[in-house]
C-alpha angles and dihedrals in degrees: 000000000000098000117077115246122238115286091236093069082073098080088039086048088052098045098050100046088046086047099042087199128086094225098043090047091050088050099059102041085043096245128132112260088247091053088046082057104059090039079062092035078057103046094045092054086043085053106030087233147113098226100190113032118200111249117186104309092343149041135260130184124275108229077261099056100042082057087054100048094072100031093054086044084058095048091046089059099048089044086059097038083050095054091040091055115106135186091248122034115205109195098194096059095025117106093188117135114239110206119200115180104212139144139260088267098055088043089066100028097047105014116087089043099049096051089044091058093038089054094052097052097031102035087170107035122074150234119222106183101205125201103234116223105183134045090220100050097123089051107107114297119119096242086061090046091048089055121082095228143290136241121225132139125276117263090028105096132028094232105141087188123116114280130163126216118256111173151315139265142180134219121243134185117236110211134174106246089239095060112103099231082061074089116009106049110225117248115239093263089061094057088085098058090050122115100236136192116181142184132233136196091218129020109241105038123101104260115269088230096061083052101057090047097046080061088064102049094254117124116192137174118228116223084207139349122184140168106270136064097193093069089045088096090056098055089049106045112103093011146084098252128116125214125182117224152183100269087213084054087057085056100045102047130051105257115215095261091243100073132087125209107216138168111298097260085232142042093270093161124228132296113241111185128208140183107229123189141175116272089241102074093042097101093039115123091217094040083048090065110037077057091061093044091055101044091047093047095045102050093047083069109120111252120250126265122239121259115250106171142275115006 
């Protein structure tokens, strides 16, 4: 079909997909089961797809289907975040959900201050810290537009969306205090026989860190990588293994007592992290000040020390 159906096909189009049944779908946008049926009748001949195909004694999503589930969710919460905006935002008497997509290391890094600070200003509204799985995840899809933003490094990520610096970080090594380069650091031709674990943003994708090796003409296999860099101490303690790390994630979380933070055994450059978010919540009064809650928070992190060798 080459005319757009009516919007409101839109909520008949979410529930009955969430629902995955014509009645149950009726019942919960308040239509007759017959009228919920020709809504259906309407969205298979817009798409050219079934939709829900009859299994057994139920219905399952088509692929399409399934595709449409998340995107209209995503549209349905921007519709709603679009109708709750007001020229003035007022945190203190706002309940609107904030939703910030970062990893494992700004969880512990950024975390506990900057819900301390949004609970203070916003005492009804909260905070939901989501795991990011892709590295294009602000593009252009609804879901992104319906988040609030996410925080990754720069250089990381291909985003070309706004974004705004929030602070600075360094890379360290984690070694067992047995481990000889505890206090011999190893030469550049040794970083290949290393047993490496390393941490990634997004699973997938090949780590920042063997990148930025590889720049430098150095290949390494990892003996793990995973998506974390909280649980990195964990594979290293009482063996021979080396992980790198954010220096300011070495401060935030208890490290098993055996291990020494010492230099990154390479030029790894620095971390500058950065809050990135979709052009259309730029100009939103609420968005406007999250931004500003982050950014301050952030930035009144204490810089890191300088490494000066085992610990």
């Amino acid at each position: 079909m080459s005319a757009r159906p009516d919007l409101n096909l839109l909520i008949a189009l979410h529930a009955l997909l969430e629902e995955r049944h014509v009645s149950r779908a009726a019942a919960r946008i308040g239509v007759s089961q017959p009228a919920a049926s020709a809504m259906l009748a309407r969205l298979r001949r817009h798409f050219d797809d079934d939709l829900l195909a009859r299994v057994g004694n139920h219905y399952e999503l088509t692929p399409l289907g399934t595709q449409l589930r998340e995107q209209a969710g995503g549209v349905m919460q921007l519709s709603d975040r679009l109708f709750d905006t007001k020229s003035q935002f007022d945190p203190a008497t706002s309940d609107r959900e904030f939703v910030l997509t970062v990893s494992d290391y700004l969880v512990a890094v950024l975390g506990p201050s900057l819900l301390s600070a949004f609970e203070a200003q916003a005492p009804r509204a909260s905070l939901r810290l989501r795991q990011f799985v892709k590295p294009n995840e602000l593009h252009s899809d609804a879901s992104a537009r319906s988040e609030d933003g996410l925080i990754a490094p720069h250089g990381a990520f291909p985003l070309g969306v706004p974004s705004l610096q929030l602070f600075s970080d360094a890379w360290v090594a984690l070694v067992d205090r047995d481990n000889p380069i505890a206090q011999h650091p190893p030469t550049t031709e040794q970083l290949p026989e290393l047993h490496w674990v390393l941490g990634q943003y997004e699973p997938g994708e090949p780590t920042f860190m063997m990148r930025r090796l590889a720049e430098r003409g150095v290949q390494i296999r990892p003996r793990a990588v995973i998506d974390r860099f909280v649980a990195l101490p964990l594979l290293v303690a009482g063996t021979d293994r080396i992980a790198i790390i954010q220096q300011r994630l070495t401060r935030a979380i208890d490290l098993p007592p055996t291990l020494r933070v010492i230099p990154c055994p390479f030029d790894a450059g620095p971390i500058n992290e950065a809050l990135w978010w979709h052009s259309v919540h730029t100009f939103d009064s609420g968005h406007q000040w999250f931004r500003t809650l982050v950014r301050d928070t952030a930035r009144a992190l204490d810089a890191p020390a300088e490494v000066t060798g085992g610990s």
